[in-house]
C-alpha positions in Angstrom: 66.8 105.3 107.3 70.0 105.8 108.4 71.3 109.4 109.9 74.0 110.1 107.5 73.9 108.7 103.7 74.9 110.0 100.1 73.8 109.9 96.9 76.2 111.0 93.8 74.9 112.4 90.7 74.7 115.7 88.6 74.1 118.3 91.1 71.1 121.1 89.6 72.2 124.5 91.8 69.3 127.2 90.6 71.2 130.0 92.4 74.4 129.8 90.1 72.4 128.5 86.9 75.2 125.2 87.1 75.2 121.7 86.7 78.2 119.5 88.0 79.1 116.1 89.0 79.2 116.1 92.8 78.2 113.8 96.4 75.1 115.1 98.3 75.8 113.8 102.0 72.8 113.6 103.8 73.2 114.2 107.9 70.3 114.4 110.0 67.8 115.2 107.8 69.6 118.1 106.3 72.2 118.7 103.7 75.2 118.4 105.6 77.4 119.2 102.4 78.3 118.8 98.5 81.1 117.7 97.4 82.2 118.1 93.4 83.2 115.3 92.6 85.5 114.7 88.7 82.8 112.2 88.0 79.3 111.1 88.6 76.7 109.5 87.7 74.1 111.0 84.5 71.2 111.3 86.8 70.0 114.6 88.0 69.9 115.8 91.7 67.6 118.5 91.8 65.4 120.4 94.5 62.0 118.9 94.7 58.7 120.7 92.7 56.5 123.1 93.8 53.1 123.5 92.4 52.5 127.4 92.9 48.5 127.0 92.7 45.9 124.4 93.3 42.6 123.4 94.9 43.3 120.1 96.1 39.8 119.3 96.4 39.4 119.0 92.3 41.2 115.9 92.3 38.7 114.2 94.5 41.5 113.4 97.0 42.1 113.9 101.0 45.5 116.8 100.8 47.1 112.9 102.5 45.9 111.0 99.5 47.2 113.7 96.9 50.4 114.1 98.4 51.3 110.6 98.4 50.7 110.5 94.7 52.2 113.9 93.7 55.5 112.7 95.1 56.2 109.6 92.7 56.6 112.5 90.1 59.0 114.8 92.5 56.6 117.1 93.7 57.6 118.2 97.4 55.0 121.1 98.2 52.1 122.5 96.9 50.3 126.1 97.4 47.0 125.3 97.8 43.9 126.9 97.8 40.7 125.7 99.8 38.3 127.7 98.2 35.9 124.4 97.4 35.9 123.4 100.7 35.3 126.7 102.8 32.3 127.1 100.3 31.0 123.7 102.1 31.9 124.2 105.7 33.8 127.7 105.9 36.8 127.8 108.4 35.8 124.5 109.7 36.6 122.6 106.3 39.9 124.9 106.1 40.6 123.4 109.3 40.0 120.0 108.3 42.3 120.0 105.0 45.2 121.6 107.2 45.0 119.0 109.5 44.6 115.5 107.1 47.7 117.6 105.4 49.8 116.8 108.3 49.4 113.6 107.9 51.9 112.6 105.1 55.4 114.5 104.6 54.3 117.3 102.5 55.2 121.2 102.0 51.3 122.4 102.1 51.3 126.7 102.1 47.4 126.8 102.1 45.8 130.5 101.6 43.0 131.9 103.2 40.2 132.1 100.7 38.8 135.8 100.9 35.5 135.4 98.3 33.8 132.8 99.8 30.8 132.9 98.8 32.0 134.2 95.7 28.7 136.2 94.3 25.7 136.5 97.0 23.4 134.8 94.2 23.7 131.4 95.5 23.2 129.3 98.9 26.7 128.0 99.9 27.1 126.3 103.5 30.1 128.1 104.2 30.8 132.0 104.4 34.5 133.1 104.9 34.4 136.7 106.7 36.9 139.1 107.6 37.3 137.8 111.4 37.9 134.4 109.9 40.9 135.6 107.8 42.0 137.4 110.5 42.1 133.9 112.2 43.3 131.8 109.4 46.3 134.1 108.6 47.9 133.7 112.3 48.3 130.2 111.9 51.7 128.8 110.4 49.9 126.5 108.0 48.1 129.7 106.4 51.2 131.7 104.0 49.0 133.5 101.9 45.9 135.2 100.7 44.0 132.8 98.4 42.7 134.2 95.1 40.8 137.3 94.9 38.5 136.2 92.6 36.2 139.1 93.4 38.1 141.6 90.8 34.9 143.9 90.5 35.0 143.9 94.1 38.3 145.1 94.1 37.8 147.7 91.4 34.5 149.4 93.5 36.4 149.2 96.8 34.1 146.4 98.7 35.1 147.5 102.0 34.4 144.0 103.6 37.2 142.5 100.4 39.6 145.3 101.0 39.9 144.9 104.5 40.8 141.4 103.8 43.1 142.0 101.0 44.7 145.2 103.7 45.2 142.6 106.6 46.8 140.3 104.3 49.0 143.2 103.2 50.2 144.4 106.7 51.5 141.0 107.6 53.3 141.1 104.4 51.5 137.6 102.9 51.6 137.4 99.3 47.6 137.7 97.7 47.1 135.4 94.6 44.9 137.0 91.8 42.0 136.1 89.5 42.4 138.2 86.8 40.7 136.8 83.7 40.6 139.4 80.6 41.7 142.2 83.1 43.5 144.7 81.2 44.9 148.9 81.5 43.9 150.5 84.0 41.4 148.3 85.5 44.3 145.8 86.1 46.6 148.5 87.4 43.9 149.6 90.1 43.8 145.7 90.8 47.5 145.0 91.0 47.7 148.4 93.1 45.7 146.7 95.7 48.7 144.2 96.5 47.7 141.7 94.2 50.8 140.2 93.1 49.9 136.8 90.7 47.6 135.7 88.2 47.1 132.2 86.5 44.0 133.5 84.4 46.0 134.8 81.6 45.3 133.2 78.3 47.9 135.4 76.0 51.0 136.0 75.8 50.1 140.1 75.4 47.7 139.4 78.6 50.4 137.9 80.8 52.9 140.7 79.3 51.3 143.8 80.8 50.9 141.8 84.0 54.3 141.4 84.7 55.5 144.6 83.5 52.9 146.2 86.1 54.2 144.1 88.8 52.8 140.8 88.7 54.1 136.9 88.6 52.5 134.6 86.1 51.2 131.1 87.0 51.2 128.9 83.8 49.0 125.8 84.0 49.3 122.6 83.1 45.9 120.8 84.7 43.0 118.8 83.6 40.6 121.7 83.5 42.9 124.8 82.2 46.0 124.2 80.5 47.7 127.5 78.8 51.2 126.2 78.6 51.6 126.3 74.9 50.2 130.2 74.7 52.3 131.0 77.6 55.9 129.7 76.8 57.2 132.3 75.1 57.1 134.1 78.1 60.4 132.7 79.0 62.5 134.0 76.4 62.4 137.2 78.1 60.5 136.9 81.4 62.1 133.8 83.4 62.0 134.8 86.8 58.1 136.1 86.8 56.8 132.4 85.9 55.7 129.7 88.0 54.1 126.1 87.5 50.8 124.7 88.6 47.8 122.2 88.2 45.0 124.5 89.3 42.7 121.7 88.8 43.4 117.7 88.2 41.6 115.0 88.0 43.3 111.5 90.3 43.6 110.0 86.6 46.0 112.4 85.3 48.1 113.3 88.4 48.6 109.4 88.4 50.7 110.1 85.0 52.3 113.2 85.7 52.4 117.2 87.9 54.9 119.6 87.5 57.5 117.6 85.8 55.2 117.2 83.1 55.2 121.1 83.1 58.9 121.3 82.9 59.0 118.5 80.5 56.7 120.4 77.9 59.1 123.7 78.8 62.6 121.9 77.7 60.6 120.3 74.7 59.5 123.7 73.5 63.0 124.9 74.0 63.0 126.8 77.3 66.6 126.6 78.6 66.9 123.8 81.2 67.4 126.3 84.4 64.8 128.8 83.4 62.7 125.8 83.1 63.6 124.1 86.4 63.4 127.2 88.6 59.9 128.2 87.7 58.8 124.9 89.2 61.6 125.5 92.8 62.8 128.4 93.5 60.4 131.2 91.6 57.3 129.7 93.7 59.6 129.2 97.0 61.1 132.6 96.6 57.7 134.7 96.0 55.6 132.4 99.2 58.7 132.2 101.5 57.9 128.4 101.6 60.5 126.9 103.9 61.8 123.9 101.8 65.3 123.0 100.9 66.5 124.1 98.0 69.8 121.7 97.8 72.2 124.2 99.4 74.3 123.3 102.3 72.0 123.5 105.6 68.8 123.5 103.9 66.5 120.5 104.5 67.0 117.4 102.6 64.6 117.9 100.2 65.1 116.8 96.7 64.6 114.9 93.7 66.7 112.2 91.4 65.9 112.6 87.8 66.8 109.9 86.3 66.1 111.1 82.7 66.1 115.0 81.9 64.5 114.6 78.6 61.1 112.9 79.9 61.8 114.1 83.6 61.1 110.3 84.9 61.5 110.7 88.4 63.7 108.0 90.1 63.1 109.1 93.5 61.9 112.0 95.8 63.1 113.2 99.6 61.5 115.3 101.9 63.4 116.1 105.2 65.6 113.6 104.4 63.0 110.6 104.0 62.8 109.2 100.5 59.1 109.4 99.8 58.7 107.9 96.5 60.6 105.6 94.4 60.7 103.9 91.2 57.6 105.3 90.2 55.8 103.9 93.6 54.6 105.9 97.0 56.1 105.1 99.9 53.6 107.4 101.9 51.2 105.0 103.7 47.5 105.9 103.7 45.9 107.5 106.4 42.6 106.4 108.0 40.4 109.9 107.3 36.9 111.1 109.2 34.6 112.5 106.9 33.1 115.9 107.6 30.0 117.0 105.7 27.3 120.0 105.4 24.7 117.7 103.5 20.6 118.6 104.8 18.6 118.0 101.7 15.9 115.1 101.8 14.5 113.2 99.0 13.1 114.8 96.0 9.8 114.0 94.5 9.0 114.0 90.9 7.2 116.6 90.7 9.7 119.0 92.1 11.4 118.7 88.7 8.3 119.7 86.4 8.3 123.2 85.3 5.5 124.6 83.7 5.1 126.2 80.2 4.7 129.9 79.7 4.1 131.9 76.4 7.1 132.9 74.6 10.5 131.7 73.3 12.8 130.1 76.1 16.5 130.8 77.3 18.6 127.9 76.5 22.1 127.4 77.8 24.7 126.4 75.6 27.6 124.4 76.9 30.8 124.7 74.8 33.6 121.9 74.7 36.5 122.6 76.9 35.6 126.2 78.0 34.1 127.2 80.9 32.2 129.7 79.6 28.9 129.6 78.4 26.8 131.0 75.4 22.9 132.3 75.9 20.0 130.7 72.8 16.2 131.5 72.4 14.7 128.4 71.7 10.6 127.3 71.2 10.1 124.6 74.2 9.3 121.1 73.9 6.2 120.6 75.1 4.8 117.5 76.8 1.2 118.3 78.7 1.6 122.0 79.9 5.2 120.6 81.1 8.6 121.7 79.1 10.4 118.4 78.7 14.1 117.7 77.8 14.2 117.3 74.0 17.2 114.8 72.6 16.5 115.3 69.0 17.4 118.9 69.6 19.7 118.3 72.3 17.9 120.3 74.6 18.4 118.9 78.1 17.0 119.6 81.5 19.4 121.2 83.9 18.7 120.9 88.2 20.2 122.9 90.8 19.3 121.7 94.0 20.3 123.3 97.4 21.8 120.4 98.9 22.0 123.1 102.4 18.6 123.0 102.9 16.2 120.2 103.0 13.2 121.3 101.4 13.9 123.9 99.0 12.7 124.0 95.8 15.7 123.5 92.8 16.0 125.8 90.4 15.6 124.5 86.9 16.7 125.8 83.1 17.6 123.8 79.9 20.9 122.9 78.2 22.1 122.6 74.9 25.4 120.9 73.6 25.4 117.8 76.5 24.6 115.7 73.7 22.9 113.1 75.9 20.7 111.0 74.2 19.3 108.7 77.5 20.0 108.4 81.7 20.8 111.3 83.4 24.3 112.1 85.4 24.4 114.2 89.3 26.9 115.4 91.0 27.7 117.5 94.3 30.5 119.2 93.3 29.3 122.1 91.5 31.3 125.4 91.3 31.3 127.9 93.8 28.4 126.8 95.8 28.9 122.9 95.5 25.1 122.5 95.8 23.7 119.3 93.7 23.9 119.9 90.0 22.2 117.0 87.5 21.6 117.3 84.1 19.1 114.5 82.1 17.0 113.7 78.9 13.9 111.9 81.3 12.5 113.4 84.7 12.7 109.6 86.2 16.6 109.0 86.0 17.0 112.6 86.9 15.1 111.6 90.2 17.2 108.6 90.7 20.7 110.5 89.8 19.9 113.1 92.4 18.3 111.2 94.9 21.6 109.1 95.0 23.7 112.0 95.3 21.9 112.8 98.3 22.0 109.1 99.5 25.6 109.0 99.5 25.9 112.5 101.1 27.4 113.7 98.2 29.0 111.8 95.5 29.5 112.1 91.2 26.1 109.8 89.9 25.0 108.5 86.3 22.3 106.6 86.0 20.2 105.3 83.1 17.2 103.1 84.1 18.3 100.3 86.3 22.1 100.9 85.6 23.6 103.2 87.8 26.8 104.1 88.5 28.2 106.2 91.6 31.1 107.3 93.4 30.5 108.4 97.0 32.2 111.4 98.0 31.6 111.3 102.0 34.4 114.5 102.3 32.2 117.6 102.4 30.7 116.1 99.2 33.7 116.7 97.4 36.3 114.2 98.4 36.8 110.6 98.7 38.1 108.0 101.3 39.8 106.2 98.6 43.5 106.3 97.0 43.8 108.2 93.8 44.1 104.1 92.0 40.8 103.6 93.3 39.5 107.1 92.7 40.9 107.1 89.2 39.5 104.1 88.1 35.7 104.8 89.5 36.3 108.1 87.9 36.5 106.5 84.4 34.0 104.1 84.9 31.6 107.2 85.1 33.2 108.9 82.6 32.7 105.8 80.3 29.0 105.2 81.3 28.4 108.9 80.8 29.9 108.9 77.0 27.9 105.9 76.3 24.5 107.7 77.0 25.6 110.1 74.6 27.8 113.0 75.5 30.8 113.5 73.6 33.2 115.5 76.6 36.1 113.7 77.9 35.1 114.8 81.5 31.2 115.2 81.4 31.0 115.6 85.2 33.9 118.3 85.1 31.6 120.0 82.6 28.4 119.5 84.6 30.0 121.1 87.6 30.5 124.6 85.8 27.1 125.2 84.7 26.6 126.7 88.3 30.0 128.8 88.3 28.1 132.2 88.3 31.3 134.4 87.9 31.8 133.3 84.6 29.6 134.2 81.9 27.2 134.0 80.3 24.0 132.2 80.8 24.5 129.7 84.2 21.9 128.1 87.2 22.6 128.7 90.5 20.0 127.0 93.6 18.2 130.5 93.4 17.5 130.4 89.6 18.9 131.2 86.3 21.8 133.8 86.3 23.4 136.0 83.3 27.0 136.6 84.3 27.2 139.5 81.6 24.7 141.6 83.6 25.2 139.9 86.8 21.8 139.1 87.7 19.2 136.8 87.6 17.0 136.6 84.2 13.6 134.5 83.7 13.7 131.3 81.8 11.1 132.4 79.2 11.6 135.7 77.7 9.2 138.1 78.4 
């Protein structure tokens, strides 16, 4: 590319609310100057996106692989959170995603995840201590605090947390907050330790009182959690304390859209056009001090051409200068990768996943479509031998944890209800907070196989029903693949497909699979250590006594 180019269109300047027909020149990678011009062209000129919150790792993609996606749809940065990773391989895995980031022309802010492990009733392979954010927040990849999602921590003064959350305060780094539910004066005490966002609010009334106690509000627009429609009206009053993200997303849906699907769904519920564009550039810029251009004279050359405000098609996207994307295609080569892993466990054997009967009625999870939590049943077993079985007719379904950290230890096993599988069996590695092997299956053989190919591949998403078997290999800490979001996308509904035709009605059966082991959030889940009731926050038997 040459030093020195233009490009003519109508200008978007966030600090002055105004639109106008003007030149951009572009002079060694920064914007030498605007020009207003008395005529220009309809397309839009427009800093870049920023996502204000995600774990990269969800998507199933290298930070390389995502970024060379998320810029086709005009997003220039991302503040990301490693939490998954750490959980795997601690500092080392932080390490690792900072690093493959470098490799395509980016804006990653990552955070320092300070609850890893995030309760102490489960084996992770990673433990994030306060030495290690001590480390992790001197380096210039590292702007923030990730999300403290510890809140009862907080609110008892863990001193091991607060020293954390103090550091992060004395080097003046924003801390992101996990605040689901958290309300008067529990959520003042919170926001009083320097917490200063939350992307948990599911009300309007919720994410009210947060920002009039001091807080910014992250609305998401993900594959997992998406509260965009409850949180909207926010902006006819509260503009400037709103911020866009993905939190989670699957390599299928950040191949149709990110953050300009977000501001999309703003203008088509109304939201005025700047209030809109700002929450996805310069609200999440302003509060992490992210050093991207935001389209003023002197500032980086990074920006986006719109070429349609009312769908937000993206015509083409610049960072530094370099156009990154265009016409709907990547121009951000892949990267060869080296996986890193934290993967011990050997073979199981069938008869690790028998359990034996006891007298009494038994506690049942049940598994609720498109909610993370959970609801707690009392259900007579199903009975075959002196062996509780999976039973179909009931959808009642046996559920494995298996420490994948370890090689011998013995997985923890509970039941299911609302899987709605009616043959095979499905695995996966990724498994919230832990990311130990999680499998869930109506016969003891195909669980076998599912997990045993899990641990095979090192880690990987499996479904397996007989002789058919489907599997997609994720060699990155278990959680990641080598592959391009395309390819990653299109394994990922082959499983998704082979999973629905066992049975299960959910539109992402592995995405609900991986929360049954997400202890933090109640009410009945399995962790590697047993079954856990996140009401009471401790471990309760299987059968009740």
């Amino acid at each position: 590319m040459e030093d020195t180019y233009t490009i003519t269109g109508q200008i978007v300047d966030v600090f002055r609310d105004r639109l106008y027909p003007g030149k951009v020149t572009i002079k060694d990678r920064r914007i030498f100057s605007l020009t207003p011009l008395k005529s220009a062209p309809e397309r839009l000129i427009c800093p870049g996106f920023i996502d204000a919150h995600i774990h990269i790792e969800s998507s199933f993609l290298t930070p390389a692989a995502f970024a060379a996606t998320a810029v086709v749809h005009g997003t220039i940065g991302a503040v990301a959170d490693p939490h998954e990773i750490a959980n795997v391989l601690g500092v080392t895995g932080i390490k690792f995603m900072v690093e493959n980031g470098h490799e395509a022309p980016f804006y990653f802010s990552w955070g320092a995840p300070p609850c890893v492990p995030a309760t102490s009733y489960e084996t992770t392979g990673g433990k994030i201590t306060y030495e290690d954010v001590a480390y992790l927040l001197a380096l210039p990849e590292i702007g923030h605090l990730a999300e403290v999602m510890n809140y009862p921590g907080v609110l008892k003064k863990d001193p091991e947390l607060m020293k954390k959350i103090d550091l992060a305060k004395s080097l003046c780094k924003p801390i992101d907050g996990h605040a689901p539910l958290l309300r008067g004066e529990d959520l003042s005490r919170y926001i009083a330790a320097g917490i200063s966002t939350d992307h948990e609010s599911t009300s309007c009334d919720e994410a009210r009182e947060k920002i009039e106690k001091g807080m910014k509000i992250i609305l998401r627009g993900g594959s997992i959690a998406n509260n965009l429609d409850e949180l909207l009206p926010l902006f006819e009053d509260l503009p400037d304390s709103l911020m866009f993200s993905a939190d989670d997303i699957h390599a299928s849906d950040l191949l149709k859209g990110h953050i300009n699907l977000c501001v999309k769904k703003a203008l088509e519920k109304g939201v005025p056009f700047f209030e809109a564009i700002k929450a996805a550039t310069l609200n999440p810029v302003k509060h992490y001090a992210l050093k991207v251009g935001l389209l003023q004279e002197g500032d980086s050359a990074d920006f986006i051409v719109i070429s349609d405000a009312s769908t937000m098609e993206i015509e083409a996207t610049y960072i530094q200068g370099r156009c990154v994307a265009a016409e709907g295609k990547t121009k951000i080569k892949a990267v060869s990768t080296h996986p890193i892993n934290n993967f011990r466990r050997s073979p199981l054997k069938l008869e690790e996943l028998q359990i034996v009967t006891q007298k009494g009625l038994m506690r049942v999870i049940r598994v609720l479509e498109g909610q993370l939590h959970t609801e707690s049943e009392l259900v007579e077993p199903s009975m075959d031998g002196n062996f509780v079985v999976s039973d179909q007719k009931r959808d009642i379904l046996k559920l494995v944890v298996v420490n994948r950290y370890d090689a011998k230890s013995k997985p923890a096993i509970a039941f299911v209800r609302g899987f709605g599988l009616k043959n095979g069996a499905l695995a996966t590695s990724v498994a919230h907070d832990a990311h130990n092997i999680i499998a869930v299956g109506v016969d003891d053989h195909d669980l076998l196989q599912a997990i045993n190919l899990v641990i095979k591949h090192r880690g990987g998403l499996a479904c397996v029903d007989g002789r058919e078997k489907v599997i997609m290999p994720l060699p990155v800490a278990g959680l990641m693949s080598l592959e391009e979001a395309k390819m990653v996308a299109e394994i990922e509904k082959e499983l998704n497909h082979a999973a629905q035709s066992l049975g299960t009605k959910f539109k992402y059966p592995f995405t609900n699979l991986s929360f049954l082991s997400l202890l933090v959030i109640p009410k009945l889940k399995l962790s590697d250590r047993g079954l856990f009731d996140g009401e009471t926050f401790r471990f309760t038997p299987l059968f009740l006594q």
